[in-house]
Backbone bond lengths (Angstrom), bond angles and torsions (degrees), N, CA, C in turn:
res aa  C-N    CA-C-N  psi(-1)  N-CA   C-N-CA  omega(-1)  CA-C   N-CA-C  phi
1 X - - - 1.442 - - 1.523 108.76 -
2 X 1.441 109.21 146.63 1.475 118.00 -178.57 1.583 103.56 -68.30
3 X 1.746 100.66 167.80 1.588 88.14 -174.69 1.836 90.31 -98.51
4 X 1.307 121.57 -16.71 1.571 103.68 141.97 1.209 155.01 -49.70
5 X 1.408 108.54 -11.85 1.609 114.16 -177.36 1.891 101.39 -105.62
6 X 1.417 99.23 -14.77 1.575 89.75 159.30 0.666 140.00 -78.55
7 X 1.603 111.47 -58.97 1.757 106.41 141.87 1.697 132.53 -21.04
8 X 1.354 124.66 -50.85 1.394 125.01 165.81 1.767 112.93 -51.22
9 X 0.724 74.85 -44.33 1.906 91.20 -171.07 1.217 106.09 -47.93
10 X 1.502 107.77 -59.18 1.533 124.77 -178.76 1.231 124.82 -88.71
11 X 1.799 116.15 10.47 1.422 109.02 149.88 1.444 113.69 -106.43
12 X 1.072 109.56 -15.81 1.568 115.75 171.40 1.651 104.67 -75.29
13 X 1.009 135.04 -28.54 1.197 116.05 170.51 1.690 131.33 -81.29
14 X 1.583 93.18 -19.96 1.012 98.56 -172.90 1.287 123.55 -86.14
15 X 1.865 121.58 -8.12 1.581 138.82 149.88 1.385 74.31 -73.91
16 X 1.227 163.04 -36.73 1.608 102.36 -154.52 1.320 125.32 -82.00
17 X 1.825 95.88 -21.05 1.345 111.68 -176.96 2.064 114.40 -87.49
18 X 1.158 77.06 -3.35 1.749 75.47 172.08 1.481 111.07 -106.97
19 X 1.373 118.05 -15.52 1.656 127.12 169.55 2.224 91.39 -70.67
20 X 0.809 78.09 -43.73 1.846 83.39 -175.66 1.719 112.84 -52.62
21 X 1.249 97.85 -58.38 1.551 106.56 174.69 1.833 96.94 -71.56
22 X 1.051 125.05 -37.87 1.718 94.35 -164.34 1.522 86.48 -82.28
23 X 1.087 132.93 -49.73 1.783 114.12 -173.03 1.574 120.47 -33.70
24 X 1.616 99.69 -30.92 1.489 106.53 -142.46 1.788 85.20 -91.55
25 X 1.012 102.66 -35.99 1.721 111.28 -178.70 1.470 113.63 -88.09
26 X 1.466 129.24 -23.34 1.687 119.98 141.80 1.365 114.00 -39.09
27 X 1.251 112.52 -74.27 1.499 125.27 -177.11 1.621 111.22 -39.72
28 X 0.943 100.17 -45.02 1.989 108.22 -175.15 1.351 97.23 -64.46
29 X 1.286 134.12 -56.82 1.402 144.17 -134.44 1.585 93.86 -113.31
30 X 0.808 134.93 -41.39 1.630 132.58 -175.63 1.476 110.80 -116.22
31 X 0.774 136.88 -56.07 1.897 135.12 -144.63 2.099 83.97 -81.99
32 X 1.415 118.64 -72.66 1.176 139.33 -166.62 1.551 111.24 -47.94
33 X 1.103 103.78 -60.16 1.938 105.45 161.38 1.471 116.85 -61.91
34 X 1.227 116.49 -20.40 1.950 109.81 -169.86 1.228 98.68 -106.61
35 X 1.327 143.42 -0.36 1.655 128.93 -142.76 1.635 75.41 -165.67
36 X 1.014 154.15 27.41 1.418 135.15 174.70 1.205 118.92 -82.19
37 X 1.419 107.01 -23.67 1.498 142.53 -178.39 2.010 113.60 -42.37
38 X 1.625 85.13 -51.10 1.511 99.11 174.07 1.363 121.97 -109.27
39 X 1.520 98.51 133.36 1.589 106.06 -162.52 2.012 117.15 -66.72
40 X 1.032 102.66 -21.03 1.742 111.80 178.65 1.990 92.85 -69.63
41 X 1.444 122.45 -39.22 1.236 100.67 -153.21 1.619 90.58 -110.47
42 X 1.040 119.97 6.25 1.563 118.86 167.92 1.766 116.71 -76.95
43 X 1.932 80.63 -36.09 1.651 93.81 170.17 1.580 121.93 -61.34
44 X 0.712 99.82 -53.72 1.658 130.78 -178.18 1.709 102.91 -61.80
45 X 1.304 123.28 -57.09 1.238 103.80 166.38 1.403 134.62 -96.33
46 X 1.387 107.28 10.67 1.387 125.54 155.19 1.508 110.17 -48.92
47 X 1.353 117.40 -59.30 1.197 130.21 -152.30 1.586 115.01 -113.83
48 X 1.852 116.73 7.09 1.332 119.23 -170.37 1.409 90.51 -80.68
49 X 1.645 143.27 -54.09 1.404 115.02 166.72 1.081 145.78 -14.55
50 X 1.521 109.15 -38.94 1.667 117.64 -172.71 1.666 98.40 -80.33
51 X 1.205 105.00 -45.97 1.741 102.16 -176.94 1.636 109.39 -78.64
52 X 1.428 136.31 -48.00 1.190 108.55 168.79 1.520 138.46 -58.33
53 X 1.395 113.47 -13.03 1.642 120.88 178.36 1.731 99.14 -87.53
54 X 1.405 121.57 -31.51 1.686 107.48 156.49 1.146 120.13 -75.47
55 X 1.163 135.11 -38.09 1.038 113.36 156.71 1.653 154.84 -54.19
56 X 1.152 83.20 -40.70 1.787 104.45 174.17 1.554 110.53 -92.75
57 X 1.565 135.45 -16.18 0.836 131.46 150.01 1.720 130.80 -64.21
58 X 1.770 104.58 -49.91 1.239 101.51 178.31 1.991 113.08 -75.58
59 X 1.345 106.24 -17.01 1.258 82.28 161.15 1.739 126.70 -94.99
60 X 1.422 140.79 10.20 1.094 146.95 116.10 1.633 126.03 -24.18
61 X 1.132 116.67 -57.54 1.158 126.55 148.54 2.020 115.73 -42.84
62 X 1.278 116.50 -65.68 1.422 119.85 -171.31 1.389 107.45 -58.50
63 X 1.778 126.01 -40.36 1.232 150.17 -168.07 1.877 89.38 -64.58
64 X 1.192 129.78 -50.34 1.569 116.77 175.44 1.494 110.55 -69.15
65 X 1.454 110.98 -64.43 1.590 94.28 161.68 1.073 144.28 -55.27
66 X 0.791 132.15 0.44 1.885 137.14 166.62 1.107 114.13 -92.24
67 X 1.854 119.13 -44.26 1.825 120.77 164.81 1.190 119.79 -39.72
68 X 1.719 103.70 -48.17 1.593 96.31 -178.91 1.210 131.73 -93.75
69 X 1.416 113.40 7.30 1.517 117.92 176.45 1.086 115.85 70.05
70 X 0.920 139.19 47.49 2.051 145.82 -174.02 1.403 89.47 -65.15
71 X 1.252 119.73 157.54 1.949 146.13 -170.39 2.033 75.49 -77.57
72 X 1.170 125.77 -63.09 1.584 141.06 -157.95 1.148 88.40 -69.58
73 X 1.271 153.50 -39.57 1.505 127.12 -148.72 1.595 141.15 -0.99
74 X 1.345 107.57 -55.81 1.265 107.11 -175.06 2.038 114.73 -73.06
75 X 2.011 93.30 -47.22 1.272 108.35 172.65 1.829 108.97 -41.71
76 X 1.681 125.51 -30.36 1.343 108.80 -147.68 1.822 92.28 -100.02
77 X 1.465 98.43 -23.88 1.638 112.30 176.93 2.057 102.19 -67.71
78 X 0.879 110.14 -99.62 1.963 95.17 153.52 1.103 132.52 17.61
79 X 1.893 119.35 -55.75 1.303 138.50 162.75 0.998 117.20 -61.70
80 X 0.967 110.28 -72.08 2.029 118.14 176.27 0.885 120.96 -65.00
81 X 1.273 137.06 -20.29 1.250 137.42 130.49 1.799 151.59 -34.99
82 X 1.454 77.12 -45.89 1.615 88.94 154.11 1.598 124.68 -92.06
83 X 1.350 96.04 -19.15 1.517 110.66 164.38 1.593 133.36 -47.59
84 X 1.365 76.92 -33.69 1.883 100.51 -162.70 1.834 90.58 -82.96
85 X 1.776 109.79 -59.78 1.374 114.23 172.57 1.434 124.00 -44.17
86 X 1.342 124.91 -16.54 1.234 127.94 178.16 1.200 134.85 -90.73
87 X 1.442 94.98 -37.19 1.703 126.85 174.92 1.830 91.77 -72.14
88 X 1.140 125.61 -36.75 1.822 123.02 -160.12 1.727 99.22 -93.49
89 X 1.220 105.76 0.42 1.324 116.58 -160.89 1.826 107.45 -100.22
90 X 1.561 80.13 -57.08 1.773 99.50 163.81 1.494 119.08 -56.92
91 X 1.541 113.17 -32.26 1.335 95.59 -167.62 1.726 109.63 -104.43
92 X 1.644 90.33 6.48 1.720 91.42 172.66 1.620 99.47 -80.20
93 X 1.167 117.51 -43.27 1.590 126.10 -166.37 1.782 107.80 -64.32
94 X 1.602 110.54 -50.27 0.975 126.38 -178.89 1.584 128.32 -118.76
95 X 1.171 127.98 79.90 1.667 122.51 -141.28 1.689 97.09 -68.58
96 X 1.209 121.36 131.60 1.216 143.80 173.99 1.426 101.78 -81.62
97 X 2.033 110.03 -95.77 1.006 132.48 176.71 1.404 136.97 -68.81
98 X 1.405 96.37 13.52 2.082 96.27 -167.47 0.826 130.77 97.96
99 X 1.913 111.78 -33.11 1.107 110.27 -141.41 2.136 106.85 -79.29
100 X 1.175 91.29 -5.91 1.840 101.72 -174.22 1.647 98.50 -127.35
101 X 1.463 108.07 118.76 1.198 126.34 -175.90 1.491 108.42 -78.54
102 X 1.321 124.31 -48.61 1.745 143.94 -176.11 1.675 107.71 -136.09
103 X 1.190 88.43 144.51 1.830 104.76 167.92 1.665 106.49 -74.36
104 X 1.728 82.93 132.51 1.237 100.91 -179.41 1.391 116.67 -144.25
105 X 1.148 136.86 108.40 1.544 150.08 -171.88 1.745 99.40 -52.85
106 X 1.274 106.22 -49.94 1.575 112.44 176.29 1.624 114.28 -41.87
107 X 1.098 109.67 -44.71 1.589 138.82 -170.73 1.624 91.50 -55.64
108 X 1.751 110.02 -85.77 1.186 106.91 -161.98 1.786 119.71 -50.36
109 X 1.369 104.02 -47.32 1.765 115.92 168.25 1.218 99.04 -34.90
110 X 1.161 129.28 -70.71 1.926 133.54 171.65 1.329 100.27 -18.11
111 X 1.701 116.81 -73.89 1.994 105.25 -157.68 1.005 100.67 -52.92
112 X 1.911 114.04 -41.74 1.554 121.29 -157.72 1.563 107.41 -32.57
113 X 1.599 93.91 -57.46 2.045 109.77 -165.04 1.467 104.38 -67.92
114 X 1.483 111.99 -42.02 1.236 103.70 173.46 1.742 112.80 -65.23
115 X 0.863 112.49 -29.25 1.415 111.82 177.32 1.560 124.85 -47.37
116 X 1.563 104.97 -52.38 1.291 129.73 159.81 1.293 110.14 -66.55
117 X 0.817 139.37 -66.54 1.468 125.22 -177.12 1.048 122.69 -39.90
118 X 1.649 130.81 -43.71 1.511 141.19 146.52 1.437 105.37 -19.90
119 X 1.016 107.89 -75.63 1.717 119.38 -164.74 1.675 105.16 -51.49
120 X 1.555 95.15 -64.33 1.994 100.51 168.90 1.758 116.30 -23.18
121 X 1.398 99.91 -62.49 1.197 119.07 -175.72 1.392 129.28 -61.96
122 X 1.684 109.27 -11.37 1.012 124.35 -163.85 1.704 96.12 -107.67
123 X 1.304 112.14 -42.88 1.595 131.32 -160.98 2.258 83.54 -83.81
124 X 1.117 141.04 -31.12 1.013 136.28 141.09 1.187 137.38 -48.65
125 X 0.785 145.16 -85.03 1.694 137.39 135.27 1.606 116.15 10.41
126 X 1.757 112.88 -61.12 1.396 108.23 -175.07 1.895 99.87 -92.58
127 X 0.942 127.49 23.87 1.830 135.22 158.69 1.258 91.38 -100.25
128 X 1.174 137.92 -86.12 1.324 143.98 173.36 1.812 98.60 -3.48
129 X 1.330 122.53 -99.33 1.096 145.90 -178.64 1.774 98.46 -23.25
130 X 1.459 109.76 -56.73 1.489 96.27 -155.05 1.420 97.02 -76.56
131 X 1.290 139.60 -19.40 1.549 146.74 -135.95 1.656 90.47 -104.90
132 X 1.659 113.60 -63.49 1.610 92.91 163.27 1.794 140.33 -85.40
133 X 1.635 99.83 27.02 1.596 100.91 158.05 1.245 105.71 -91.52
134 X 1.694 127.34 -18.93 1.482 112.41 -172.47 1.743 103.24 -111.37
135 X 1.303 114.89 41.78 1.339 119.62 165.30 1.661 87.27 -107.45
C-alpha cells in the first residue's frame, strides 16, 4: 500500500468516526429530550445509534477496502459488514461495552438497515466507478 492511501484511509475514517460521535451525541442531547414526547420519534431515536454506528462503521471498514483494491473487494466489504452486524448484535443481546443499557428488537432492526445501507452504498460507489471508466 501507498503511503498515500494510508493517509486517505485515515482521514476518511477519522470524519467518519467523529460524524458518528456528533450524530450520536445530537441525538442524545437534542432530538431525545425535545421529541420524546412522540412515540414514532422516541422510536426512531431510540434506535438511530444502532443504525448509524452500522452504518458509518461498516462503511469505514469498506473505505479501507476499496483504497486498496483487494482481488475480493466486494466479498471482504460483505464480511465486515456482517461483522460489524454481529458484533452490534452481540452487544445488544449481551452488553459488552455499555453501550446498550436494555434489549431492544428496535435496536437490532437498526444495524440490520444500517447494515444494508453500507452495502447499498458500497454496491453504488462501485456502479458509479465502473459506469464512468466506460464513458
Amino acid at each position: 500500500m501507498l503511503p498515500g492511501e494510508k493517509k486517505k484511509i485515515l482521514i476518511i475514517n477519522i470524519l467518519l468516526f467523529a460524524l458518528l460521535f456528533g450524530l450520536v451525541s445530537f441525538n442524545k442531547q437534542v432530538i431525545r429530550p425535545g421529541y420524546s414526547h412522540i412515540p414514532w420519534v422516541r422510536l426512531l431515536s431510540g434506535s438511530f445509534p444502532n443504525f448509524i454506528a452500522a452504518y458509518l462503521i461498516g462503511l469505514a471498514f469498506a473505505n479501507s477496502i476499496m483504497i486498496r483494491k483487494l482481488k475480493r473487494t466486494r466479498l471482504f466489504v460483505y464480511l465486515s459488514t456482517l461483522a460489524v452486524f454481529i458484533i452490534l448484535t452481540i452487544e445488544e443481546l449481551a452488553p459488552m461495552w455499555g453501550a446498550s443499557t436494555y434489549y431492544d428488537p428496535a435496536d437490532i432492526i437498526a444495524s440490520g438497515i444500517g447494515s444494508i445501507c453500507t452495502l447499498l452504498t458500497f454496491e453504488l460507489i462501485t456502479f458509479s466507478k465502473r459506469k464512468s471508466k466506460s464513458l
